[in-house]
C-alpha positions in Angstrom: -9.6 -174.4 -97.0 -10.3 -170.8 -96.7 -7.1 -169.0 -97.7 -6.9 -164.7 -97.5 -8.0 -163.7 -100.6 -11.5 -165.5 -99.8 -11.3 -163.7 -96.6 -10.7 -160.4 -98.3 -13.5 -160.9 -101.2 -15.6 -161.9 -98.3 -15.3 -158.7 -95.9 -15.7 -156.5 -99.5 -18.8 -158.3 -99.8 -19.9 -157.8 -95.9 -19.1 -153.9 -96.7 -21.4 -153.8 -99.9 -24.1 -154.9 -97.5 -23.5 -152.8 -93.9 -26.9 -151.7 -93.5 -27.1 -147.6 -93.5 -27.8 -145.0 -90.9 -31.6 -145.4 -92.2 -32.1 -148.9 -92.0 -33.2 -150.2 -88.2 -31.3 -150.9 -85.5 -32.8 -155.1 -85.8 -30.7 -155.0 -89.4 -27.3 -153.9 -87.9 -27.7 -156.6 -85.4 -28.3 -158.9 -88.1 -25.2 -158.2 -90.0 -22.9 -158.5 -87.0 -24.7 -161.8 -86.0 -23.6 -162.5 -89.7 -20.3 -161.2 -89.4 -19.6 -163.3 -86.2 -21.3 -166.7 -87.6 -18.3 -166.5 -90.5 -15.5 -165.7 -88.2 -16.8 -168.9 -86.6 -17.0 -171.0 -89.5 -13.4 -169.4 -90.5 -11.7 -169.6 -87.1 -12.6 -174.1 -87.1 -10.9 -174.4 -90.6 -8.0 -171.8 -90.1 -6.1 -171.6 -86.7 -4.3 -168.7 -87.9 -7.7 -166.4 -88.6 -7.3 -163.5 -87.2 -10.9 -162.6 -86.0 -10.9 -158.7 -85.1 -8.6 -158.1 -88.4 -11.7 -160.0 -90.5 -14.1 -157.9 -88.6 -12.7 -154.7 -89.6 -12.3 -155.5 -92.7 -15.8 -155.6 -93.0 -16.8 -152.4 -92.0 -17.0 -149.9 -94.8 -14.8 -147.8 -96.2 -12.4 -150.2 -94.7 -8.8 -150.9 -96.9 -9.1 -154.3 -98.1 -6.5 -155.9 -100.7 -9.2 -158.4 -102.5 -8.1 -159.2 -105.4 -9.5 -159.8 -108.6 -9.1 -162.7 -111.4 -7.5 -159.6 -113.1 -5.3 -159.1 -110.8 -4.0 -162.8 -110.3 -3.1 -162.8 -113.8 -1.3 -160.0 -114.1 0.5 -161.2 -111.2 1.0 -164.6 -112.7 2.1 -162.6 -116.1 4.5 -160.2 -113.8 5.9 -163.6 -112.1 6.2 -165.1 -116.1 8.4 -161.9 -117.3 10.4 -162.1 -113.9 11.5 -165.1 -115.0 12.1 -164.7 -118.3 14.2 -161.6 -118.0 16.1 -162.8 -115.4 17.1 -166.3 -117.5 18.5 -163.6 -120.2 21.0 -162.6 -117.6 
């Protein structure tokens, strides 16, 4: 199952490929045909998708929290040193 940081890795990824103001009108259709297909796919494995939010996301410059292996394990590290400190106490 899809969870939200595959969501948010995926919208970066549909932002890295927005076609520009140069490219034709055929390839923006395209991407939002693309766009909608993975809502789709996302909505039938995840009731709680929220479709417009996703599609935002994609657009670019839009502020998307995808994280980064880096940043799971500093998180994981943060979580380790929570623990540890507070155990001291």
């Amino acid at each position: 199952m899809f969870q939200q940081r595959h969501f948010e890795a995926l919208a970066k990824l549909m932002q890295q490929t927005h076609p520009n103001e140069a490219d034709r009108q055929a390839a923006h259709e395209q991407w939002k045909i693309m766009c909608n297909a993975m809502c789709d796919l996302f909505n039938e494995g995840n009731p709680r998708f929220a479709r417009g939010r996703f599609l935002r996301a994609c657009e670019p410059g839009a502020n998307v929290r995808a994280r980064t292996v880096k940043t799971f394990q500093r998180e994981r590290d943060a979580r380790k040193l929570s623990k540890l400190v507070s155990g001291l106490r």
